[in-house]
C-alpha positions in Angstrom: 0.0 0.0 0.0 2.5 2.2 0.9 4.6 1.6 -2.6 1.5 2.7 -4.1 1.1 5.5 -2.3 5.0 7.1 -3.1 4.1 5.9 -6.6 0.9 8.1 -6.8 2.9 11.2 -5.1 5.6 10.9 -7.6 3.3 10.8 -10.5 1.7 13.8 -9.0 4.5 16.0 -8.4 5.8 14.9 -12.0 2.8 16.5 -13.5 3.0 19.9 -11.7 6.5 20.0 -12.3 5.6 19.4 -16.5 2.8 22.0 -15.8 4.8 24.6 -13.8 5.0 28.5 -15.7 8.8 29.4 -15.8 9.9 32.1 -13.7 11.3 34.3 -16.1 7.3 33.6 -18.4 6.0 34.7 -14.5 7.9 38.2 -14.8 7.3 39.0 -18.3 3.7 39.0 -17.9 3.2 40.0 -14.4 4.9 43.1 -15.4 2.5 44.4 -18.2 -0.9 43.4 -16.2 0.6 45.1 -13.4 0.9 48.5 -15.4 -2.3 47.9 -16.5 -4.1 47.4 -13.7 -1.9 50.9 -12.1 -3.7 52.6 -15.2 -6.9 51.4 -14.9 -7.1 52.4 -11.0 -5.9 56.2 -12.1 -8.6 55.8 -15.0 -11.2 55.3 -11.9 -10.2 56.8 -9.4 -8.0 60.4 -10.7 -9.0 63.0 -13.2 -7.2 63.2 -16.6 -3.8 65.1 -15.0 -2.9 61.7 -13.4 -3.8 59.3 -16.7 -1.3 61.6 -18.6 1.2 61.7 -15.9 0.8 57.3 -16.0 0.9 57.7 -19.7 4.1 59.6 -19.6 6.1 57.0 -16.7 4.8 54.2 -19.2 5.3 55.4 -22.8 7.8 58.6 -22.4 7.0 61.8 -23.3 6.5 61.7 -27.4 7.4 64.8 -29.7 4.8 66.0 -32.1 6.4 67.0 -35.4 6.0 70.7 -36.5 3.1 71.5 -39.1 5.8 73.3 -41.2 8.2 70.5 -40.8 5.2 68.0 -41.9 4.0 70.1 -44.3 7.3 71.1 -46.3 9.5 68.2 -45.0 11.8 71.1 -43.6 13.3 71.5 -39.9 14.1 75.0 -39.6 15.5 74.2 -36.2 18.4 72.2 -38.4 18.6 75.5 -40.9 20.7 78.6 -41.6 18.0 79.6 -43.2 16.5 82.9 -41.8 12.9 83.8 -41.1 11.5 87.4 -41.0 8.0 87.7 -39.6 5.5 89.8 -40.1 1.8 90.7 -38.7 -1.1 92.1 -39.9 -4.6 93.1 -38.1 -7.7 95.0 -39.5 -8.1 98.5 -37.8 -10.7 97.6 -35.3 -8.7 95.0 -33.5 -5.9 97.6 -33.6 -7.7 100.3 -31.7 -8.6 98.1 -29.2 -5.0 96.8 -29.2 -2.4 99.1 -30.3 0.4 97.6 -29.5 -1.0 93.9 -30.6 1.5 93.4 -34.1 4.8 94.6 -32.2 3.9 92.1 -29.2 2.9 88.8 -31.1 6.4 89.6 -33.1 8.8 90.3 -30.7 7.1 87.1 -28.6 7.1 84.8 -31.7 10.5 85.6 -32.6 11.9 85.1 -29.1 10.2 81.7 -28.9 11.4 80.6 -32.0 15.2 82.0 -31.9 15.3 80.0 -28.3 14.2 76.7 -30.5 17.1 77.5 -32.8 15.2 79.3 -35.5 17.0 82.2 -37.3 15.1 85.0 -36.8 15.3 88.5 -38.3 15.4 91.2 -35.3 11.6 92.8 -35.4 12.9 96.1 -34.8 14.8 95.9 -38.2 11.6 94.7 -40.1 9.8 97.5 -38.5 12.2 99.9 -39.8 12.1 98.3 -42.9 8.1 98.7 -43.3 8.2 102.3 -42.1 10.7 103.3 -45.1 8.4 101.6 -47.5 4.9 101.3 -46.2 4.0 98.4 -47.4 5.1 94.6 -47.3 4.8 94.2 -51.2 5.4 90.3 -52.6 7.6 89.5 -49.8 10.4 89.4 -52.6 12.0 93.3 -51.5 11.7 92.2 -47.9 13.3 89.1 -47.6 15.9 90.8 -50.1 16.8 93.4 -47.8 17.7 90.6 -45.2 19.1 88.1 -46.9 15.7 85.6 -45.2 15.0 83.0 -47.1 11.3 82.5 -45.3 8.7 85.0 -44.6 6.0 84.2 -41.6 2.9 86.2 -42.1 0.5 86.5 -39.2 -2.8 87.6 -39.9 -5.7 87.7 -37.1 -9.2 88.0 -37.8 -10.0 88.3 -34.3 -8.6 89.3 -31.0 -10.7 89.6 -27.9 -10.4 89.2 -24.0 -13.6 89.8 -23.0 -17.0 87.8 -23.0 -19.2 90.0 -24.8 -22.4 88.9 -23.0 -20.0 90.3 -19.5 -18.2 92.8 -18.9 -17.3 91.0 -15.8 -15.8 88.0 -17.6 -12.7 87.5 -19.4 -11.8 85.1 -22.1 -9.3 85.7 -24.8 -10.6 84.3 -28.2 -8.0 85.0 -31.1 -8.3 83.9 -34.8 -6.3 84.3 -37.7 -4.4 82.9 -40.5 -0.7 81.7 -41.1 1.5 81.4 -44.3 4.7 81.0 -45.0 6.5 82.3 -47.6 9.7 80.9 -49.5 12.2 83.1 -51.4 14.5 81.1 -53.6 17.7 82.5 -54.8 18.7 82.2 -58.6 21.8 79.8 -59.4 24.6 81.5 -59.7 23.7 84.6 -57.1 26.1 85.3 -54.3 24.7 85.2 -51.1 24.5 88.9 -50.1 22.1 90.1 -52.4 21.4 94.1 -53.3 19.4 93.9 -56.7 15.5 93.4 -57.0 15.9 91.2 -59.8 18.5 88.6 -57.6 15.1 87.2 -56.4 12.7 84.8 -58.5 8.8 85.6 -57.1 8.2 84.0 -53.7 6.3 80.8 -53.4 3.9 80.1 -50.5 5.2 76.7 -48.7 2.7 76.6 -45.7 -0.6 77.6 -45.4 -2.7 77.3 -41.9 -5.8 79.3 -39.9 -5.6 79.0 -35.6 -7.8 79.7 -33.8 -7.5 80.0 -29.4 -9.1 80.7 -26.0 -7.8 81.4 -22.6 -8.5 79.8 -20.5 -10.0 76.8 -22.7 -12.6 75.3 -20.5 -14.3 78.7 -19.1 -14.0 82.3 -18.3 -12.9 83.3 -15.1 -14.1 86.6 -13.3 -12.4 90.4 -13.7 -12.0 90.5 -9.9 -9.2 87.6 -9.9 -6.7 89.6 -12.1 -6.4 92.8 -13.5 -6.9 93.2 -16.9 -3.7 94.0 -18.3 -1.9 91.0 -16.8 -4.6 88.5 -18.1 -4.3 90.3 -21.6 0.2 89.7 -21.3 -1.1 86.3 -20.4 -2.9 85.7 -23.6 -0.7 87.6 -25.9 2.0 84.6 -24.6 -0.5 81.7 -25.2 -1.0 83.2 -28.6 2.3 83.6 -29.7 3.0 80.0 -28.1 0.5 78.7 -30.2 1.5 80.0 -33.0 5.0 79.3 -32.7 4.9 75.6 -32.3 3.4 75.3 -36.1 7.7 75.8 -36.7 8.9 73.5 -34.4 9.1 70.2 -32.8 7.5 70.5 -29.2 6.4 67.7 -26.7 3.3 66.8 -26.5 2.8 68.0 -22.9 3.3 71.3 -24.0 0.6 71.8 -27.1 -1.4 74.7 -27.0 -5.1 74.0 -27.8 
């Protein structure tokens, strides 16, 4: 009895052993349901800050590609290429913000010069358009500066203020972006002093934006004054519009 008894133990512990999940099978699949499971209990239990914080320790922190870059296959952080930019605003928005072209320039062009962008100082433009009063085909300007790019920012709108109160403030802008490329003739040294060393200018990109700040809702006059919440959303702006030239991550986009 007892020979059959050892015999039946054997056979038993033979067949777990046969049956028995490798260690190293344990850890390569523990490991996945246990991120999963960590996900799902921020899903239930956080709001959406905490999911993209998860998603960040699981996955890293991805870079979204430029529109330019997508649309033109150019990195103009890789470039010694140089970029003037210009803006442009119908008169109403201008008399309720004077000094609204200046500041989405000299903001835009820091952003980008700090990404690696070669930017032509605004000042310089500004003189530039004074002399002439007019921006022309871009050909003359980009001449004058040896750029090979123009960036052309035009809004359509530009408020920070809920119209149905006074007591409210939202920024809302709108506008259009476009890119212009200047290509030099063959042959043409690189400083350039002639009208004619130019070939017409070609547009390259070609994008509308649209904004508000703060996103979700609008937040009372009594909790800031108004001119710091305006500098506020002059930066989100030009942020904005800015990262259609360069590679950002994607916990920085501006929506």
């Amino acid at each position: 009895m007892d020979r059959v008894l050892q015999q039946q133990e054997t056979t038993s512990s033979a067949t777990i052993t046969e049956f028995s999940v490798p260690a190293q099978v344990k850890r390569s699949f523990v490991s996945p349901v246990c991120s999963l499971l960590i996900l799902m209990l921020l899903i239930s239990n956080s709001g959406c800050s905490l999911v993209v914080m998860a998603g960040k320790a699981l996955m890293g922190d991805p870079k979204v590609t430029a529109p330019f870059r997508a649309a033109t296959g150019k990195d103009l952080t890789e470039s010694d290429d140089s970029v003037v930019i210009i803006c442009s605003a119908p008169h109403r928005l201008l008399t309720e913000n004077p000094a609204l072209q200046i500041d989405i320039v000299d903001r835009v062009s820091r952003t980008l010069e700090t990404h690696g962008i070669k930017v032509v100082p605004s000042g310089d433009v500004a003189s530039w358009y004074d002399d002439h009063g007019e921006w022309g085909d871009y050909s003359d300007l980009a001449a004058a500066f040896d750029a090979k790019y123009v960036l052309h920012i035009d809004f359509r709108k530009f408020h920070h203020q809920v119209p149905e109160s006074e007591n409210l403030l939202q920024g809302t802008a709108e506008g259009h972006l476009s890119v212009h490329e200047v290509i030099r003739k063959k042959g043409i040294s690189k400083t350039l002093t002639r009208q004619n060393e130019y070939i017409p200018v070609s547009m390259v990109f070609d994008r509308d934006f649209a904004l508000k700040f703060p996103s979700a809702y609008p937040v009372p006059r009594e909790t800031n004054s108004e001119e710091a919440f305006v500098q506020s959303f002059i930066d989100r702006v030009a942020l904005h519009i800015s990262q259609h030239m360069y590679d950002y991550k994607m916990s920085d986009s501006i929506h």
